[in-house]
C-alpha positions in Angstrom: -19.5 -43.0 -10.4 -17.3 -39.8 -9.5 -18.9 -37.6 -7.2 -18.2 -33.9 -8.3 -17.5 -31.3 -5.8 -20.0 -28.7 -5.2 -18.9 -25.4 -4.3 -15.7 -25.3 -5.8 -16.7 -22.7 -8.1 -18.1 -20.9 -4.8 -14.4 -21.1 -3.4 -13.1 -20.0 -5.9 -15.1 -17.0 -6.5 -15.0 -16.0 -2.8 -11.3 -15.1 -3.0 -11.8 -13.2 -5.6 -14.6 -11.1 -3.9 -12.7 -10.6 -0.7 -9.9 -8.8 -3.1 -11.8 -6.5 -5.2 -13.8 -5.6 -1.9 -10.6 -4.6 -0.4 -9.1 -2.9 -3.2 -12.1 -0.3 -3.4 -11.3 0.2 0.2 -7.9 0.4 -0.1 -6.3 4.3 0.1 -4.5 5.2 -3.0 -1.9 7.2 -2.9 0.9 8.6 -6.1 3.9 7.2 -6.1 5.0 11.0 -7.2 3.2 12.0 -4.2 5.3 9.8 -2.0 8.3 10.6 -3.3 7.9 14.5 -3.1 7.3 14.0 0.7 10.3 11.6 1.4 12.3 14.5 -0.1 10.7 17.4 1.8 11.4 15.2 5.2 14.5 14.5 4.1 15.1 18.4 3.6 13.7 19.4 6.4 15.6 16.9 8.4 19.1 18.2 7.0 17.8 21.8 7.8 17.3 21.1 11.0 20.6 19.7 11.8 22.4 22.3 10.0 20.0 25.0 12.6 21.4 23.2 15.3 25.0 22.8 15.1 24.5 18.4 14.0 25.8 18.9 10.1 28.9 17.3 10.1 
């Protein structure tokens, strides 16, 4: 006779509780958020060089 495995199910199971737990402690952030920052840092950056005599 075939032994069945106990605890697969378990396994299984565990993985998926280990990846909703980290998603609720995961920081969410809006990808129109982190676009609007790249461009102010990118704005600010060319501002900069253009206060300091770097603009091409």
């Amino acid at each position: 006779m075939a032994k069945k495995k106990e605890g697969s199910g378990l396994m299984s199971s565990a993985g998926l509780m280990r990846y909703y737990d980290a998603e609720e402690t995961a920081v969410l952030i809006n990808p129109k958020t982190v676009f609007s920052v790249a461009i102010v840092i990118g704005l600010a950056v060319l501002a900069l060089n253009a206060y300091y005599g770097i603009w091409p």
